[in-house]
C-alpha positions as CSV (number, residue, x, y, z in Angstrom):
1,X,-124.9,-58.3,-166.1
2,X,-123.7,-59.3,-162.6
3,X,-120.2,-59.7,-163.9
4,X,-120.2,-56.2,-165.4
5,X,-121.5,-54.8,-162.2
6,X,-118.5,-57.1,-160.3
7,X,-115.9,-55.6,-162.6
8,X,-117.2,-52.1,-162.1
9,X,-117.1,-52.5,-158.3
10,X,-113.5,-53.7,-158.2
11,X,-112.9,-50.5,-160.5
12,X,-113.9,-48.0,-158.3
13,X,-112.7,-49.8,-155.5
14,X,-109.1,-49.9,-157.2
15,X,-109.9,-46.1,-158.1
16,X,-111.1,-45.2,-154.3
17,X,-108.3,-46.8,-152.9
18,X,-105.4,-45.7,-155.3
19,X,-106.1,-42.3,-154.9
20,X,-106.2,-41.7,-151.5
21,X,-102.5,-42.6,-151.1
22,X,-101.5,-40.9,-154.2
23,X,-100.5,-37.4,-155.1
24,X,-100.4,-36.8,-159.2
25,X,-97.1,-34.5,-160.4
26,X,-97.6,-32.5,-162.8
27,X,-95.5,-30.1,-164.7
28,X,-96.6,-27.4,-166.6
29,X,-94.4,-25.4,-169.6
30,X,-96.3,-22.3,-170.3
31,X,-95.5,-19.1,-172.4
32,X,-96.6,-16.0,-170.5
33,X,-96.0,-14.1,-173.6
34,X,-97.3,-16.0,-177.0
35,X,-94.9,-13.2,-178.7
36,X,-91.9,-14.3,-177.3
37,X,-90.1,-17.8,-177.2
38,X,-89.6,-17.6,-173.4
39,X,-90.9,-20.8,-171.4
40,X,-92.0,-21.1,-168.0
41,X,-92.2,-23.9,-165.9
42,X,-94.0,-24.8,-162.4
43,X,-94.7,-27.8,-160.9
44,X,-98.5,-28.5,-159.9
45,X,-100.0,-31.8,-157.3
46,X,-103.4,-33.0,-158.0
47,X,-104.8,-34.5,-154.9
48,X,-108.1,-37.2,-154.9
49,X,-110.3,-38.1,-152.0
50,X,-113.8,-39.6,-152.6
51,X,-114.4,-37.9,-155.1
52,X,-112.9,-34.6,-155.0
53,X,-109.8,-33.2,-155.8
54,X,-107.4,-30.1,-155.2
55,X,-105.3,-29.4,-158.7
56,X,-102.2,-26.5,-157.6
57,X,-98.8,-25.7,-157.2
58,X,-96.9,-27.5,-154.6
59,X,-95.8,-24.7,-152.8
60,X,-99.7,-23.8,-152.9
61,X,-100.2,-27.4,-151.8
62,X,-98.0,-26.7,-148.4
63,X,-99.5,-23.5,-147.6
64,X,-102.8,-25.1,-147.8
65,X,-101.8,-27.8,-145.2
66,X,-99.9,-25.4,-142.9
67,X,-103.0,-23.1,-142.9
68,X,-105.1,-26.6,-141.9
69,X,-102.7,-26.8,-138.4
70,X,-102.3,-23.5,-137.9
71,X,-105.9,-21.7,-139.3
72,X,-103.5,-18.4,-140.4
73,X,-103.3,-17.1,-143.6
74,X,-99.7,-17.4,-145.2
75,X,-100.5,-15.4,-148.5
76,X,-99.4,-11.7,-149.2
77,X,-99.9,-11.6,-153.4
78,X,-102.1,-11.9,-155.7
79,X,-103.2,-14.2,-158.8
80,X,-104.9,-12.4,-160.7
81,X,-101.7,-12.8,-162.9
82,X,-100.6,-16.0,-162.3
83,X,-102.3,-19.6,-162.6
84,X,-104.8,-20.4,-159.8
85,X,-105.7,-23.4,-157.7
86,X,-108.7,-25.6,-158.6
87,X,-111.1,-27.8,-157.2
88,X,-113.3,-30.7,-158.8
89,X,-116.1,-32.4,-157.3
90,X,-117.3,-35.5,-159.8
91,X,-120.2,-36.0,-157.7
92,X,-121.4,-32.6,-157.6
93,X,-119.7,-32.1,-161.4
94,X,-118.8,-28.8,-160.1
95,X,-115.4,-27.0,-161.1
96,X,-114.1,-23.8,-159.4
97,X,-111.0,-21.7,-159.8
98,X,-109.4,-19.9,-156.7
99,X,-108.1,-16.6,-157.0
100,X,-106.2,-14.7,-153.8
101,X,-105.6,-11.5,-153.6
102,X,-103.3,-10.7,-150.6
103,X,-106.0,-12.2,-147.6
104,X,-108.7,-12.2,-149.8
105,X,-109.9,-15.6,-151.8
106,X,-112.1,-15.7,-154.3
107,X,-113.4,-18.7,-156.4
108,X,-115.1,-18.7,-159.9
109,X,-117.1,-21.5,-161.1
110,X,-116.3,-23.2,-164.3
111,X,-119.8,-23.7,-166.2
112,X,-118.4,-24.4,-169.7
113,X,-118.5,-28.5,-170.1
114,X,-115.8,-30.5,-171.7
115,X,-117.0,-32.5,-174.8
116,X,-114.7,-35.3,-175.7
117,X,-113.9,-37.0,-178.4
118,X,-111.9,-40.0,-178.1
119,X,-109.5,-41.0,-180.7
120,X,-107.9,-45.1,-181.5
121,X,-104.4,-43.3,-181.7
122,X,-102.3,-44.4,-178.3
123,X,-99.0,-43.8,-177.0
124,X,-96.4,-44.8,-174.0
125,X,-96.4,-42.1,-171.1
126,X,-94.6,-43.1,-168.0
127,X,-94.7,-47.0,-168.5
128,X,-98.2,-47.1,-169.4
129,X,-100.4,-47.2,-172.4
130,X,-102.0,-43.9,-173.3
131,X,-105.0,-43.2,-175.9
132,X,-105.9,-39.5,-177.7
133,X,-108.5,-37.6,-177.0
134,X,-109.4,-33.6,-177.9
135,X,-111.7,-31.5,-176.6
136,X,-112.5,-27.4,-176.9
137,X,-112.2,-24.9,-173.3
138,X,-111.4,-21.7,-172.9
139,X,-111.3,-20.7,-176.7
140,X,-108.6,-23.1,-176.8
141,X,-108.3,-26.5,-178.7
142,X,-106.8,-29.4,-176.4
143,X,-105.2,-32.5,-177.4
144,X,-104.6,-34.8,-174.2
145,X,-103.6,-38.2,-173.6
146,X,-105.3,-40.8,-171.1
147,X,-104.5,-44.1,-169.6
148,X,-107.5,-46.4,-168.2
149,X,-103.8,-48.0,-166.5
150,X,-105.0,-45.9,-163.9
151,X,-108.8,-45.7,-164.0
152,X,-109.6,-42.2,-162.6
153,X,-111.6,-39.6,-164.6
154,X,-109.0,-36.8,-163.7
155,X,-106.9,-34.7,-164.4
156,X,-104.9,-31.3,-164.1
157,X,-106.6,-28.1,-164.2
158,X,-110.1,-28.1,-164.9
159,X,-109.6,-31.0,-167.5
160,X,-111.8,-34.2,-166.3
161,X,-114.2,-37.0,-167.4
162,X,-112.3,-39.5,-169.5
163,X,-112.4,-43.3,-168.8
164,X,-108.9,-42.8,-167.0
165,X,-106.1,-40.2,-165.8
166,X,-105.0,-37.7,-168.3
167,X,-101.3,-38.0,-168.4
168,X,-101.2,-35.0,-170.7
169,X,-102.6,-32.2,-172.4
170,X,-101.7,-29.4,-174.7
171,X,-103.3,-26.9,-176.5
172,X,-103.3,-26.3,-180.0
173,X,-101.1,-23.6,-180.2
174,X,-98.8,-25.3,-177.7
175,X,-99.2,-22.5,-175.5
176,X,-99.9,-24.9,-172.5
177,X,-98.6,-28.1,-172.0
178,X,-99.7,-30.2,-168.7
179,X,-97.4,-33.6,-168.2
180,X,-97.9,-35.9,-165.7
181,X,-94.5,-36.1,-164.4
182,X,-94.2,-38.4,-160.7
183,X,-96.6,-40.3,-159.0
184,X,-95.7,-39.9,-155.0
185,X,-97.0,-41.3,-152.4
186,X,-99.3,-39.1,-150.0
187,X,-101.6,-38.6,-146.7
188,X,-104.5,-39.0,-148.4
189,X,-105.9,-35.3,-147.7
190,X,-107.2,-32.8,-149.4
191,X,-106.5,-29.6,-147.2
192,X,-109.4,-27.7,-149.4
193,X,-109.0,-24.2,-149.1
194,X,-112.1,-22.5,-147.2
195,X,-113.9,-19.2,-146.6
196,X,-113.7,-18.4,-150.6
197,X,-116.1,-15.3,-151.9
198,X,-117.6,-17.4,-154.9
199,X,-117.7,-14.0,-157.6
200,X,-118.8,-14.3,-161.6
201,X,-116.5,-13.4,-164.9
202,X,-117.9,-10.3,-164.6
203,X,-117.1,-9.4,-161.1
204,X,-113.4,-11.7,-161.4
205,X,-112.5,-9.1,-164.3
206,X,-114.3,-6.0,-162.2
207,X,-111.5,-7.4,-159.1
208,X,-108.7,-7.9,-161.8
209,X,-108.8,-4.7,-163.0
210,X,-109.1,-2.7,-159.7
211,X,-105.7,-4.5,-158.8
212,X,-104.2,-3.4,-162.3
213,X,-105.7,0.1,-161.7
214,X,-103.3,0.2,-158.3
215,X,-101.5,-2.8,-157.7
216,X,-99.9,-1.5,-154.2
217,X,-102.9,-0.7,-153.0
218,X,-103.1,-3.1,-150.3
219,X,-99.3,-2.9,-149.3
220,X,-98.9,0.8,-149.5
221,X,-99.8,1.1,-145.6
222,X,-102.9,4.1,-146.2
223,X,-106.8,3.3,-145.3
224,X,-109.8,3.9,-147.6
225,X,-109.2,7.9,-146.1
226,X,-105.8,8.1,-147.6
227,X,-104.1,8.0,-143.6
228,X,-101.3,6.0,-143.4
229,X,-101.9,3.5,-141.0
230,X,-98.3,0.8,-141.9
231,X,-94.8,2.0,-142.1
232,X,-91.8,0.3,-144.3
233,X,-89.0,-0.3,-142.4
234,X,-85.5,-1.8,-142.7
235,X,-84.0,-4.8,-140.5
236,X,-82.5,-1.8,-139.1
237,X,-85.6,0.0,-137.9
238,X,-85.2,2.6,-140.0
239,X,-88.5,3.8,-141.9
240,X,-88.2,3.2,-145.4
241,X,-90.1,5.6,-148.2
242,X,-90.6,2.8,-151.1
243,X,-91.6,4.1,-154.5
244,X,-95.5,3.4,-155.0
245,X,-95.9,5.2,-158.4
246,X,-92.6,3.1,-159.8
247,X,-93.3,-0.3,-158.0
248,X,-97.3,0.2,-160.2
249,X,-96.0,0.9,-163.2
250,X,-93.4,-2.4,-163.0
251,X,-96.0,-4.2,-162.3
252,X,-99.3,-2.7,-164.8
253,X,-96.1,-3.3,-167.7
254,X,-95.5,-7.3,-166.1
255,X,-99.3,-7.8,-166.4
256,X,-99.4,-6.3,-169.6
257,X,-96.9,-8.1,-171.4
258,X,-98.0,-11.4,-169.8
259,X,-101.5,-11.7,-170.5
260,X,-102.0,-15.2,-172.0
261,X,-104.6,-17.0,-170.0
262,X,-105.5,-20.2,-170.5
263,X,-109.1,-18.9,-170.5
264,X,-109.0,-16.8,-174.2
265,X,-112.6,-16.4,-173.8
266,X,-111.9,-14.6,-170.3
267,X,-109.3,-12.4,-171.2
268,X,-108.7,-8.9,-170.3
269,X,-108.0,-6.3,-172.1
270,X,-105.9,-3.8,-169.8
271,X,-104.7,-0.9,-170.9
C-alpha cells in the first residue's frame, strides 16, 4: 500500500512538473466537406498547468498571450464556422468550447462524458509505445491512441481521461484526424481567455444562425437604426462602397458547403 501510494506520488509529480514546461503540437487533417476529397490542415498547442489546460490553434495561442500584456481584443471574425478553442479542467471535470464572434466570446459547456474502452493493441508514435482505445462523442465514433510514456490524462480537443497523453485520434469515418506532432518547450502559462458569455446548444445554434442570416452585420458600419455610423476606406482615403449583399451570399454558400462539425449531434441545418 505505501509503495503504491509512493509510486503514485512520483507520477503526478513527474505529470505536474512535465507539463508545466511543455506545450503539446498537434496537427489536425480535417475535411470541411465529407463530399469532396479536399483536406485541410491546422496546427493546434495544448497547454497544461495544475490541472487545466488550453487546447487551440497557435496563432489563437499568441493572441491569447498578447491580449494577457496588452488587455485589447485582437479578433475581428467569427467561428461559428471554423474549429474553436477549448478548455479542460480535471479537477472541476468541466469542458468548454469558445466561440468569438468579432469582440464577442462565447463558451459552451461540454456535458456529454467520454466512455473508454481500452484495447491490448499498441503501436510506436513518436518514439514511444502507444496502446488503443475508442470511445463515442459527438455522434462520432473515435479510435485514439495513448502512451502512459507520458502519464497525463490529456489530450486535444475535448478528448481526456486515459491513463496517459493521447498521441492520436480519429474518427471513424476519418473525417478528423488529431496527431500529436512536436513536443516544445514552453513558459508554463496558460493565458486562459476571460470575460466569455457561457450560452447553451440552443442559444450557440440561435447565435450561429443570426450570423448566417447576415454575416456582415457587424462590419457593414450601420447601428441597430440602420444609420451608418463606419465608413470603408482605401489607403488612399478614399471612401470605398463594398458589396454587402455579394460579400453574404460568398459567405452563407462557404458555410453551407462546409458544414462538417465535429459535433454531428450539434449540427445545423442552414438553409
Amino acid at each position: 500500500m505505501i509503495k503504491q501510494f509512493i509510486i503514485s506520488i512520483t507520477v503526478f509529480a513527474f505529470s505536474f512538473v512535465f507539463s508545466q514546461n511543455k506545450s503539446f503540437v498537434y496537427e489536425l487533417k480535417f475535411k470541411p466537406n465529407p463530399t469532396k476529397d479536399s483536406i485541410a490542415t491546422e496546427k493546434f498547442a495544448l497547454d497544461i498547468n495544475d490541472g487545466k489546460s488550453m487546447f487551440r490553434t497557435l496563432k489563437d495561442k499568441e493572441a491569447d498571450s498578447t491580449f494577457h500584456a496588452t488587455k485589447r481584443l485582437s479578433f475581428m471574425t467569427t467561428s461559428f464556422k471554423d474549429f474553436k478553442s477549448v478548455s479542460k479542467d480535471l479537477k472541476t471535470k468541466e469542458t468548454k468550447k469558445f466561440i468569438n464572434n468579432f469582440q464577442k466570446l462565447f463558451t459552451v459547456k461540454i456535458d456529454e462524458d467520454l466512455v473508454w474502452n481500452i484495447e491490448k493493441e499498441t503501436k510506436e508514435s513518436l518514439g514511444m509505445k502507444a496502446q488503443k482505445a475508442t470511445t463515442s462523442y459527438g455522434g462520432r465514433k473515435w479510435t485514439a491512441w495513448f502512451t502512459n510514456e507520458i502519464p497525463l490524462q490529456e489530450g486535444p480537443y475535448v478528448f481526456y481521461g486515459l491513463p496517459g497523453l493521447i498521441t492520436e485520434i480519429n474518427d471513424t469515418q476519418n473525417e478528423y484526424h488529431f496527431s500529436l506532432v512536436q513536443i516544445k518547450n514552453s513558459d508554463g502559462k496558460l493565458y486562459e481567455k476571460e470575460k466569455a458569455l457561457p450560452v447553451s446548444w440552443k442559444q450557440y445554434e440561435k447565435l450561429a444562425l443570426a450570423y448566417y442570416s447576415d454575416p456582415t452585420r457587424e462590419i457593414n458600419g450601420k447601428n441597430a437604426g440602420g444609420a451608418v455610423v463606419m465608413k470603408w476606406v482605401d489607403e488612399k482615403g478614399n471612401e470605398l462602397i463594398p458589396n454587402f449583399k455579394e460579400m453574404n451570399e460568398s459567405e452563407q454558400k462557404i458555410i453551407r458547403e462546409n458544414n462538417n462539425p465535429i459535433e454531428l449531434n450539434h449540427k445545423i441545418n442552414y438553409k
